[in-house]
C-alpha positions in Angstrom: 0.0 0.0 0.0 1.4 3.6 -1.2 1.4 6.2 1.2 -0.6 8.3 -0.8 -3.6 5.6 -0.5 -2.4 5.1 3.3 -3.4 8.7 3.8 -6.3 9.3 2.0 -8.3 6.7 4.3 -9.9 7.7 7.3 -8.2 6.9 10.8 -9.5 7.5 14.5 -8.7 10.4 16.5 -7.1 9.7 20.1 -8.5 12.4 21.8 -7.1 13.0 25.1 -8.6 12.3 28.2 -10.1 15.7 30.1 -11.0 16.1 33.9 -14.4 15.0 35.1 -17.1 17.8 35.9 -17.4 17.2 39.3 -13.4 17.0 39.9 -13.1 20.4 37.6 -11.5 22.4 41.0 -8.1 20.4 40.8 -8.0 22.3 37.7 -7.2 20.5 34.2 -6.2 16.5 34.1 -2.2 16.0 34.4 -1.1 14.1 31.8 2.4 11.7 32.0 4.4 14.5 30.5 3.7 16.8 33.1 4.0 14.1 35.4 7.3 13.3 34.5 8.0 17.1 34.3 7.1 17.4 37.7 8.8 14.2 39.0 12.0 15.3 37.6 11.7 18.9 39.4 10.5 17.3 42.7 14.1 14.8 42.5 16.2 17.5 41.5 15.3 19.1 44.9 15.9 16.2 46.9 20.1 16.0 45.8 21.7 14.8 48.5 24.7 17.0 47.8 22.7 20.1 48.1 23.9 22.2 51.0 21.1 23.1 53.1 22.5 26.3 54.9 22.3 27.9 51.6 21.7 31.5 51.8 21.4 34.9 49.8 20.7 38.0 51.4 17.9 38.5 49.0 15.8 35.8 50.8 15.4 38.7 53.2 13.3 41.2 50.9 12.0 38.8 48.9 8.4 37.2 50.0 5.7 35.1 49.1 1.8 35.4 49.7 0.2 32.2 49.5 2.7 30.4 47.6 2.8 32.9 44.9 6.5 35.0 44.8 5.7 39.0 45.2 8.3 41.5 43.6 8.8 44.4 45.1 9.2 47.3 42.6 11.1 49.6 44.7 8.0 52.5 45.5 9.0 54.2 48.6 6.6 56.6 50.4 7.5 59.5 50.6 7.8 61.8 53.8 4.7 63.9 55.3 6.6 67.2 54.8 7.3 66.4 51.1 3.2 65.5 50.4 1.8 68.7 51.8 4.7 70.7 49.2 2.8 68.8 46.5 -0.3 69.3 47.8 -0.1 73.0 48.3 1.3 73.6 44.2 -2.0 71.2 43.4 -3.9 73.8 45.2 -2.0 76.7 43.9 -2.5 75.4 40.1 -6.4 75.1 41.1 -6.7 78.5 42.0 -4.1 79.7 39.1 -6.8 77.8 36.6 -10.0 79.0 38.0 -9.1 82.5 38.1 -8.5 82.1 34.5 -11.9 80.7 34.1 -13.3 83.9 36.2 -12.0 86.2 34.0 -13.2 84.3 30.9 -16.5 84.3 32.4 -17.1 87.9 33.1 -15.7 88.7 29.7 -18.7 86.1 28.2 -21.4 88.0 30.6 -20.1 91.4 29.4 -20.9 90.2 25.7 -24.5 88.8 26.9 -25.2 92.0 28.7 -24.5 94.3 25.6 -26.7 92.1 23.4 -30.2 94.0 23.0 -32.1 91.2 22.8 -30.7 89.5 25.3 -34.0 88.0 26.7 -36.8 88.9 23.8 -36.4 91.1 20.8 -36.9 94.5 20.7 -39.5 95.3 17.7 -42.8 94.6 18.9 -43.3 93.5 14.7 -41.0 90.3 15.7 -42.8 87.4 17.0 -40.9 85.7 20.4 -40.9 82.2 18.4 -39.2 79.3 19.3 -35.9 80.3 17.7 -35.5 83.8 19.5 -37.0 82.9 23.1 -34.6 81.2 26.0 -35.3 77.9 27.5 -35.5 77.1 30.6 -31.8 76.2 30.7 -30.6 79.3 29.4 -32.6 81.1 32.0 -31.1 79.1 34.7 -27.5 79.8 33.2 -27.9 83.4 33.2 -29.1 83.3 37.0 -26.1 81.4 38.3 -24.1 83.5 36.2 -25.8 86.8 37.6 -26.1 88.6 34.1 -30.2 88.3 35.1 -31.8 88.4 38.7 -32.9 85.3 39.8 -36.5 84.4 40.1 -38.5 85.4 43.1 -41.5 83.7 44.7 -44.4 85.7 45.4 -45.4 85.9 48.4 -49.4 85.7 49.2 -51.2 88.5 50.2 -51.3 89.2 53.9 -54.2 88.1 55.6 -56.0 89.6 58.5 -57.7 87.6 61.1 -60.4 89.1 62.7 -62.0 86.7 66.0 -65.2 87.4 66.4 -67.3 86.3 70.1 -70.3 84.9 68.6 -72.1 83.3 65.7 -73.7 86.7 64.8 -71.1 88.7 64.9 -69.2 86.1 62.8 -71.8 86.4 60.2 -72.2 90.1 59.9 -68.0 90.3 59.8 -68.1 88.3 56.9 -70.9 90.0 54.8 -69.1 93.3 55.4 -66.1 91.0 54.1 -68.2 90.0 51.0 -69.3 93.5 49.8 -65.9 95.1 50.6 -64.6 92.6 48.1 -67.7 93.2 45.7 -67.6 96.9 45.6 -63.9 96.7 45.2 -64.3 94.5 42.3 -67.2 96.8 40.6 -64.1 100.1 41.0 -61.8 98.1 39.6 -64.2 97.1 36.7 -65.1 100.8 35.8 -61.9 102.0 36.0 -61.1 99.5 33.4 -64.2 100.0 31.3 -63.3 102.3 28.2 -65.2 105.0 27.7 -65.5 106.9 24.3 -66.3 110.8 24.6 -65.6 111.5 21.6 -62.0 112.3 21.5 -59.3 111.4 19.5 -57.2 108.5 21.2 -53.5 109.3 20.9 -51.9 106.8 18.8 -48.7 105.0 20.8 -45.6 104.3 19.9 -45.5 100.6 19.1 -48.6 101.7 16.2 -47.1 103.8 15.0 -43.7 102.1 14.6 -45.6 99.2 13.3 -47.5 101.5 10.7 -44.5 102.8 9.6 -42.9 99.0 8.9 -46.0 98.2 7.0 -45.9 101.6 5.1 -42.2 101.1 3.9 -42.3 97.6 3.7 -42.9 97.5 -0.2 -39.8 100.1 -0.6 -37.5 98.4 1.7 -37.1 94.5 0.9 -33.4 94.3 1.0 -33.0 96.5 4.3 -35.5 93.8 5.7 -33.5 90.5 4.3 -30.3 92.6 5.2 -32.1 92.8 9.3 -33.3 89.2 9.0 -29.7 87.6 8.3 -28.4 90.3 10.9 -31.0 88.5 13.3 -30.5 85.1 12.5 -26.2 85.6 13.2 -27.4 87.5 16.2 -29.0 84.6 17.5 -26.1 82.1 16.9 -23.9 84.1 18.7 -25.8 84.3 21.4 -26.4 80.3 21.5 -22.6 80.2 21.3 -22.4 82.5 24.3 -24.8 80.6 26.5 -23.6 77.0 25.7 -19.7 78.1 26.6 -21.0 79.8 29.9 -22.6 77.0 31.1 -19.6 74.6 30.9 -17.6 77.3 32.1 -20.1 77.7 35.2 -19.7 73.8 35.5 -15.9 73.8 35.3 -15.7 76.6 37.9 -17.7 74.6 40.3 -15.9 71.1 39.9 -12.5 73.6 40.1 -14.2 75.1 43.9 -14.8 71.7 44.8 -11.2 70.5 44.4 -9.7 73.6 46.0 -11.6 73.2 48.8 -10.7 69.3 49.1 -7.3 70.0 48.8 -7.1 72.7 51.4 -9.1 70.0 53.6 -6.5 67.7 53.0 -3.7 70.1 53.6 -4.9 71.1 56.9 -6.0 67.3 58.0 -1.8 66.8 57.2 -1.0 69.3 59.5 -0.3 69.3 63.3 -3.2 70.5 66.2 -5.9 68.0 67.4 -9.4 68.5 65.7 -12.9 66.7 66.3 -15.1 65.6 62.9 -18.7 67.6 63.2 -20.5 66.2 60.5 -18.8 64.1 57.7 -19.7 64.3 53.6 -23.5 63.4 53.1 -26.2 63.8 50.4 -28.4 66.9 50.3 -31.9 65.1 51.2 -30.5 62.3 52.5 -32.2 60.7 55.8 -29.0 58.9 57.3 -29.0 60.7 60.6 -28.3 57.3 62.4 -25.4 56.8 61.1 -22.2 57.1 62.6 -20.4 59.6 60.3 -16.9 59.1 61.9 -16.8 56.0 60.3 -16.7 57.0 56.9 -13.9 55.5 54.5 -11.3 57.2 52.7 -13.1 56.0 49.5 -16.9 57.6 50.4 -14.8 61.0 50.7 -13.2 60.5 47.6 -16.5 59.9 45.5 -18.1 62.6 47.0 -15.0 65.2 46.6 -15.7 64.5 42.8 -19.3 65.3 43.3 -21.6 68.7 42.3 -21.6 71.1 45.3 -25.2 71.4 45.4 -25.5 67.6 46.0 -23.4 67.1 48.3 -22.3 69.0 51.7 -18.6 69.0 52.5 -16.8 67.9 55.6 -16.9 69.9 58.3 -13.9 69.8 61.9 -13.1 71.8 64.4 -9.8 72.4 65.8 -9.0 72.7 68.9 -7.4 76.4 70.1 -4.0 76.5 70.6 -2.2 79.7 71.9 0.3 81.3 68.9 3.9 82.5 70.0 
């Protein structure tokens, strides 16, 4: 038989033997070659002629945790004095950073506060549609920026309580009540009411700036394509304006945040005895049980990272010492 016909019919395929599934935590099946690899390591260790007092001085730094050799790489930490150095230039190039960001800042509200129509045009002809009118988020951006005053609840009107000693002087107090609010409604009314004596009602402002726009609107249909481009770029820019304030508002805050944490960490370095008052916790959050002293290093360090507004930072008290 040729060789060629020898391997062109089919043969078996020894497949090795694997480990059973209920014996699959002594890991795979040794075979006889790691057998004998392993026999021949074992015997090698067992020479008679091996000197058993054997020593190097690296056995002394080098170490083992269970079973498994550990290399040292050689980090050393480094001194107390040397760590608050570093952490004061950290905090310096914090506060070097976000001053920058101040200054960019007020030159951004500056811009919005020369823009006319900063909030809603100015010709009463232009409808506030959805293009020219703020959000809600733009709104808010401009109040923590201070460009606009923030919004004010309104307070209800005072009431005054009147306690009367019976049932019929309750009554009559509140029918006086009801026609004083009747009679003032029926003023109010009349004042409102227009009434036409025959004289000739002065035209205002916004008509007449309105009838003028219609008048010359026939005449003027470049000047009004030229003001409606001028509008659109306008309102671009002031887009642009808002969307770079608000991640410059963010970074300023994450910026505080990390000042403050490193100043914390500075001063908790430092010498003088000092008592934790209340550790980091959640605005809202009902953990008063809870013993905040024993808070981990890595709880702080999630909430340094945090917004401001949703989380409350550490607060501890030093004890007064007497200055030379």
């Amino acid at each position: 038989m040729t060789s060629s016909l020898r391997n062109s019919l089919h043969r078996r395929n020894h497949k090795e033997r694997s480990q059973l599934p209920h014996r699959a935590k002594f890991g795979i099946l040794e075979k006889h070659k790691d057998y004998v690899q392993r026999a021949r390591d074992y015997h090698s260790k067992q020479d008679p002629d091996r000197n058993k007092d054997e020593f190097y001085f690296g056995m002394i730094k080098e170490r083992t945790v269970q079973g498994v050799h550990v290399k040292d790489r050689g980090n050393v930490s480094m001194p107390m004095d040397m760590v608050k150095l570093l952490k004061t230039q950290d905090e310096g190039y914090v506060r070097t950073m976000r001053a920058n960001g101040i200054k960019k800042i007020e030159r951004i509200k500056s811009q919005l506060t020369a823009l006319a129509n900063l909030i809603a045009p100015q010709d009463d002809n232009i409808q506030d549609d959805g293009e020219d009118a703020l959000d809600e988020t733009d709104l808010k951006t401009l109040r923590e920026a201070g460009v606009i005053p923030p919004e004010t609840k309104r307070r209800p009107p005072p009431r005054h309580i009147i306690f009367a000693e019976n049932d019929t002087e309750a009554k009559q107090l509140s029918q006086r009540r009801s026609s004083n609010q009747v009679k003032t409604t029926t003023e109010a009314d009349v004042e409102q009411a227009e009434v036409d004596l025959g004289w000739k009602t002065v035209e205002s402002a916004s008509s007449r700036r309105r009838r003028k726009n219609k008048s010359s609107a026939g005449a003027s249909t470049d000047i009004v394509e030229g003001g409606e481009e001028t509008r659109q770029l306008n309102v671009q820019n002031r887009k642009r304006l808002l969307k770079e304030l608000a991640a410059r508002l963010k970074r300023d805050t994450q910026l505080r945040c990390t000042q403050r944490e490193l100043e914390m960490q500075r001063l908790l370095a430092g010498k003088g005895g000092r008592r934790k008052l209340r550790g980091i916790e959640e605005v809202g959050a009902e953990n008063k049980d809870e013993d905040e002293d024993e808070m981990d290093d890595t709880a702080a360090s999630k909430a340094s990272k945090a917004d401001e507004k949703t989380y409350k930072p550490r607060v501890y008290k030093w004890r007064i010492e007497r200055k030379r």
